[in-house]
Every structure is written in C-alpha cells, then in structure tokens.
VEXMI-93124 format. One record per residue (C-alpha): residue number from 0; residue in one letter; chain; y, z, x. Coordinates in steps of 0.5 Angstrom, whole numbers, plus 2048, in hexadecimal, padded with zeros to 3 digits. Layout:
N
 num residu chaine   Y   Z   X
 NUM      a      A   Y   Z   X
...
***
This chain:
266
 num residu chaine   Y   Z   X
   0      x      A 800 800 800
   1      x      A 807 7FE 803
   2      x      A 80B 805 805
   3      x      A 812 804 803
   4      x      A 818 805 808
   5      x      A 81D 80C 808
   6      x      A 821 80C 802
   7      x      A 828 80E 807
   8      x      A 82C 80E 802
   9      x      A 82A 810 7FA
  10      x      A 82F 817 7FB
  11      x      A 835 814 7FD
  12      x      A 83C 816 7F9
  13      x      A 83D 812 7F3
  14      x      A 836 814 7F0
  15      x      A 836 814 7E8
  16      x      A 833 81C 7E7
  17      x      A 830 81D 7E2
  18      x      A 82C 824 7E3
  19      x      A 82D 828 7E9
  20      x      A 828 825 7EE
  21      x      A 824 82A 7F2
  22      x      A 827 82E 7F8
  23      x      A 821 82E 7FD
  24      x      A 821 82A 803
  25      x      A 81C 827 807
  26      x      A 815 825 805
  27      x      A 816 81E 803
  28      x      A 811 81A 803
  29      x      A 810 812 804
  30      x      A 80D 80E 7FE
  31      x      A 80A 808 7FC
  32      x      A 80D 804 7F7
  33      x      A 806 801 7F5
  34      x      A 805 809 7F2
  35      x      A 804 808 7EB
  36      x      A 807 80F 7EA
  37      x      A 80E 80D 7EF
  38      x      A 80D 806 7EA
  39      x      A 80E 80B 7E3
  40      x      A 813 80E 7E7
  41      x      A 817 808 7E9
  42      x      A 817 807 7E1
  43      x      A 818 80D 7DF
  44      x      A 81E 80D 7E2
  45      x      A 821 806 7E1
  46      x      A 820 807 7D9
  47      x      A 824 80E 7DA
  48      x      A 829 80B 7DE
  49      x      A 82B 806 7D9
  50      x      A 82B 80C 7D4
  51      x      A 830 80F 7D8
  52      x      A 835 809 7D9
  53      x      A 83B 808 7D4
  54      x      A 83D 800 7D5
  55      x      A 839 7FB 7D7
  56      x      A 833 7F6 7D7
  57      x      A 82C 7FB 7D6
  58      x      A 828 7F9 7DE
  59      x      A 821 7F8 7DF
  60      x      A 81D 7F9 7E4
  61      x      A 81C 7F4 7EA
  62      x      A 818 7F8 7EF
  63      x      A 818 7FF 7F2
  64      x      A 819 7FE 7F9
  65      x      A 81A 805 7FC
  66      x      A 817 80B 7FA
  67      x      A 815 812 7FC
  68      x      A 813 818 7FA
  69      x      A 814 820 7FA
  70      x      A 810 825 7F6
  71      x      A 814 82B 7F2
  72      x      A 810 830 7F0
  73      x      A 80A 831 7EE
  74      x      A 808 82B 7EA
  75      x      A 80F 826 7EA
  76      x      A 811 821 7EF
  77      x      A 818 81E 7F1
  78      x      A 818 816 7F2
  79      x      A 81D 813 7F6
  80      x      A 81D 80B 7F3
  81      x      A 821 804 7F6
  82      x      A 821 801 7EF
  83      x      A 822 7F9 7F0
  84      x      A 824 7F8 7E9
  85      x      A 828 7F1 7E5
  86      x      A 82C 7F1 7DF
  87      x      A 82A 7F0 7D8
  88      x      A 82C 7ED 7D2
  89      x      A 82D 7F2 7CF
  90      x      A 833 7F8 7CE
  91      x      A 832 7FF 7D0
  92      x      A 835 801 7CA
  93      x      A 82F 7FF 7C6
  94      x      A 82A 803 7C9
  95      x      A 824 7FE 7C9
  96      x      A 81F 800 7CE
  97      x      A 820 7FC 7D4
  98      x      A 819 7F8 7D4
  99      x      A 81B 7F5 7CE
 100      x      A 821 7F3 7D1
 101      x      A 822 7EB 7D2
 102      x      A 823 7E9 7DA
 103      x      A 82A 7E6 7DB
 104      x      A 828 7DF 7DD
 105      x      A 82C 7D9 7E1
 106      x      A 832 7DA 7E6
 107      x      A 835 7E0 7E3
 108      x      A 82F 7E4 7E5
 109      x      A 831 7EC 7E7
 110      x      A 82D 7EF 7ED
 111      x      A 82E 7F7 7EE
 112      x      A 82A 7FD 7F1
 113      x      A 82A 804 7EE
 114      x      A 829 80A 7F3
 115      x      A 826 810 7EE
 116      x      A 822 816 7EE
 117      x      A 81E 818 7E9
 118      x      A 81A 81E 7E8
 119      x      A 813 81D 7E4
 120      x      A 80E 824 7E2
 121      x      A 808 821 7DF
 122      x      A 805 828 7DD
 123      x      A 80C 82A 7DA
 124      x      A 80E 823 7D7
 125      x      A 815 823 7DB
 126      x      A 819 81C 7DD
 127      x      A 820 81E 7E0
 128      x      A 824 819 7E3
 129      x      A 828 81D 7E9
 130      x      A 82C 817 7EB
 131      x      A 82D 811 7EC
 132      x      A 832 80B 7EF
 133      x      A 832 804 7ED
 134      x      A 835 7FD 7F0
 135      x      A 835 7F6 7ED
 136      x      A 838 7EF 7EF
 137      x      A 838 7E9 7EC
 138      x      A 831 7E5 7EE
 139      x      A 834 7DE 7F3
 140      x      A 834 7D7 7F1
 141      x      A 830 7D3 7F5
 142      x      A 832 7CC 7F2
 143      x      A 837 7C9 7EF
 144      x      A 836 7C9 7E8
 145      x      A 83B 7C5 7E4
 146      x      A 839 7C6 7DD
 147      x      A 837 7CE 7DE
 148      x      A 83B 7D5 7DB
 149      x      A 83F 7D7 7E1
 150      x      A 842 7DE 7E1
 151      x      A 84A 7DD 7DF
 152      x      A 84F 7E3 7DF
 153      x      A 850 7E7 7D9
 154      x      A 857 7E7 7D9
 155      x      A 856 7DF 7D8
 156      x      A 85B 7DD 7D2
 157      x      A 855 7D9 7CF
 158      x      A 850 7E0 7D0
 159      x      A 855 7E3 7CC
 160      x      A 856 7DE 7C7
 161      x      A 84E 7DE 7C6
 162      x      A 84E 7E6 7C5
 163      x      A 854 7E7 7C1
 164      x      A 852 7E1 7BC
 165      x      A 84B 7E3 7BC
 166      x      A 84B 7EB 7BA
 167      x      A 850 7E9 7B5
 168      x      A 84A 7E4 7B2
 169      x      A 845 7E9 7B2
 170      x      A 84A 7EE 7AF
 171      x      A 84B 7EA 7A9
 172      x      A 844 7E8 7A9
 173      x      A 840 7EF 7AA
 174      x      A 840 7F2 7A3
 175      x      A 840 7F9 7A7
 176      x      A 846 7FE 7A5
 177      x      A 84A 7FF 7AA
 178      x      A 84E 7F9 7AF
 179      x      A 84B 7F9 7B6
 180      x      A 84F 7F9 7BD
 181      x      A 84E 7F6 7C3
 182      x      A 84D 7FC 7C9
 183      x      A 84B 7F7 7CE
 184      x      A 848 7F0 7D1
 185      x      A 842 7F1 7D5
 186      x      A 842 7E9 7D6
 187      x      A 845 7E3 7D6
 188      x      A 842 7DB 7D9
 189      x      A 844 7D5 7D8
 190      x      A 841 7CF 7D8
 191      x      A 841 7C6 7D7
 192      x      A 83E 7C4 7D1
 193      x      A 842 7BE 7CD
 194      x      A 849 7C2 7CE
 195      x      A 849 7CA 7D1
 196      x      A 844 7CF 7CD
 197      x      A 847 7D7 7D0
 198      x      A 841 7DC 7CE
 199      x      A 843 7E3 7CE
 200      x      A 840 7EA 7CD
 201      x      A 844 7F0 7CA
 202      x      A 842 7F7 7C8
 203      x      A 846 7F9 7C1
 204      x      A 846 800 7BE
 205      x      A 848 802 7B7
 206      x      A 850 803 7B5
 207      x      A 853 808 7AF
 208      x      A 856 801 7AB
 209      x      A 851 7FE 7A5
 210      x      A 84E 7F8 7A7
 211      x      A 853 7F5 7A1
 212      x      A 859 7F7 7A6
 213      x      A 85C 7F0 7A9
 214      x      A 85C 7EF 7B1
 215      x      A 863 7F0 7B2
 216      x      A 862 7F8 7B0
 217      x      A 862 7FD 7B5
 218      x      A 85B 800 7B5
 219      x      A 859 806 7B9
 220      x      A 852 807 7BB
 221      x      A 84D 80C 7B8
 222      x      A 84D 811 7BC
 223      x      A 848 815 7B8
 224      x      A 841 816 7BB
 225      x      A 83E 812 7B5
 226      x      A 842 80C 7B7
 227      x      A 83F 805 7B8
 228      x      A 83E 802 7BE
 229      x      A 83C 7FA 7BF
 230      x      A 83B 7F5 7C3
 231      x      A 83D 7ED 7C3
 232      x      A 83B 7E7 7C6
 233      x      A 840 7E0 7C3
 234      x      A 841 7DA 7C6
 235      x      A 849 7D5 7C5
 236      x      A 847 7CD 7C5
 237      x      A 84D 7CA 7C8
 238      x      A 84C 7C3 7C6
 239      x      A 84E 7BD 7CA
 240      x      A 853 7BB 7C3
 241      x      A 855 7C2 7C4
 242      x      A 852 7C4 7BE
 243      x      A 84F 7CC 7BE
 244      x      A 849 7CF 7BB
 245      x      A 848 7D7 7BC
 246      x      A 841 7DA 7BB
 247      x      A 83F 7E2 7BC
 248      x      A 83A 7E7 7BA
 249      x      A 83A 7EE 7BA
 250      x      A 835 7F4 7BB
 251      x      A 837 7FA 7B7
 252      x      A 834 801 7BC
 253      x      A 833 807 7B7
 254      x      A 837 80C 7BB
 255      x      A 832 812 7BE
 256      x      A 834 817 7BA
 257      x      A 832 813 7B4
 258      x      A 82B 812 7B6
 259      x      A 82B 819 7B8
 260      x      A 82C 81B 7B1
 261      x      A 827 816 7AF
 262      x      A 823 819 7B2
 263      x      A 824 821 7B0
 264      x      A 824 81E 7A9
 265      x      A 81D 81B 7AA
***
C-alpha cells in the first residue's frame, strides 16, 4: 500500500475550528491513503465540510492525497487528511450530499484542496470536525475553444442586465408569498452562439415586500430564521439582431429552523 507523505501544514493559522482540537503533541503516525478506514474518514470529512460553509458550490472528492493518524484516548482516532476536491454544480445552500452532486465540466472547472482534522470514535459513535482549511482555483485551459463558456467579470454590465431581468421574471413567475432579493452572483460565463449568451448563478433570499410588490419598491431582506433562501441559474441570449431572450430557474431552500421543527413535529 502506498504510505503517504508528511502533512506539514494542516495547522497553520487560517484554519476554520469547528471543535477544539486535542492539545497533546507527538505520537502522529503516517497512514495509508488506501486504508478503508482513513478513506471513510476522507468522506466524513468532506461532507462535513460542505455543511460548515456558507456560500458556494458544495465540493466533491477527487483523491485523498496525504493523511496521517493519531490515537486520542482509549478508542478515538484524529485523522490529518489532504483532500484533493473539485467544484460541483450545486450551491451549498442546498445541503445535498455531495455524491449526488454533479461535477462541473468543460473550461470553467475549479480544483482545491482541504486540509482537515477529524475525530472519529467507532465505539461511541462520535465524528468531529476539529479544523480545516481549503483553497481552490480555476482549472487551466488547455486549448482555444472558440464556442465554449469563458468566466466573465460580475460586475459586466450584460451580467447585471441577466441578473437583474431574470430575478424579476422569476418574482413575477414564482407563485411564492413574498418577493425575493439578490444576495450574491456566484458565477458568471459568456459564450458565442449566433450572438453572446451570458450564463449566471446567483443566490437569493426572502424579503418582507409581498410578491405582488413592483421591482422599484425597497424590499429589505427577511432576517427572521425562517427566511427562505434560494439558488438560481439563468442565461441572457444577445441575438446578432440585438433581440434579447431572458431565461431562469430557481430552487427554493427550507430554512433549518423549519426543518427542524418539522422534525420535532414529526
């Protein structure tokens, strides 16, 4: 089985805590990234990683490629994992688990890696996430593709154009009680198809204004804990005539609070 190499680096500053880690030093031990234990570990991980963050596309994993072990107490472990992960289709505000998650494809492709620290006791049924770290990039281009999505600049007036005109549609269109709000572009590409087509992502969230309200009232956001929250993908077609078709599509997230009173109810 291939041993992997030291993980140096898996405590530097910058590390997200999400539980105090154990203080002890010493007694770390290389492991395999083969193991089917370290493997379970790597996934345990990743999927509580995605739970943690707040804005987003939800990552999958690639590879382990460095872990190492540690005994704590009588019948835990602490695994110090190298997470060779890529970006997903999906937001992190939809909670899916990240194996249902589709890869993101083409030249807009992300890569990252997270460094984490996980506590896992079989016996007492225990996971804890103690830390973890991650950075991603765009993947490169290899070749020139003339027809294929290329990132654009959010701030593009034809991205703003798609973003604002397509939330509007789907405010018009949704049926839901209250009128919705941009809360941030996640995405933007442009591509040459008979003219430009601009594709966005955008996350949205619930404002106090009633869905009957008109675009050019001033709609604060809910900032109760049962607000909505949603996801949207949507695509501006600027046609060689200059003619302009807006399309978009929304998920809608139950806010946690109301899942867990769902839950209690139950």
């Amino acid at each position: 089985m291939k041993t992997c190499v030291l993980l140096s680096l898996l405590l530097a500053l910058g590390c997200v805590t999400i539980n105090g880690a154990p203080v002890e030093h010493g007694g770390i031990a290389p492991g395999s990234c083969e193991d089917a234990s370290t493997k379970a570990a790597a996934e345990l991980a990743l999927t509580k990683i995605n739970q943690d963050r707040k804005e987003g596309y939800i990552f999958s994993l690639h590879r382990l490629s460095n872990a190492h072990t540690k005994r704590h107490g009588q019948n835990g472990v602490v695994f110090y994992l190298n997470l060779d992960v890529v970006e997903t289709n999906c937001s992190v505000l939809s909670n899916k688990d990240w194996k249902s998650c589709d890869i993101r494809s083409g030249n807009t492709q992300v890569y990252g890696q997270c460094k984490a620290a996980i506590f896992i006791s079989k016996v007492h049924r225990v996971v804890r996430l103690y830390k973890y770290k991650c950075a991603i990039r765009p993947g490169r281009v290899h070749q020139f593709c003339g027809g294929c999505p290329g990132l654009t600049d959010h701030s593009h007036d034809k991205v703003q154009k798609a973003v604002t005109q397509s939330l509007e549609k789907f405010n018009q269109q949704s049926g839901l009680a209250n009128r919705f709000a941009l809360l941030k572009i996640s995405r933007a590409t442009s591509q040459v198809v008979a003219g430009r087509k601009y594709h966005v992502e955008y996350t949205i969230q619930e404002t106090t204004c009633p869905q009957r309200a008109g675009a050019d009232e001033h709609c604060p956001p809910m900032e109760c804990e049962f607000a909505h929250k949603g996801f949207c993908k949507a695509s501006l077609f600027h046609a060689l005539n200059d003619d302009e078709v807006i399309e978009v599509a929304c998920e809608i997230y139950e806010p946690e609070a109301a899942e867990r009173e769902k839950k209690l109810h139950l």
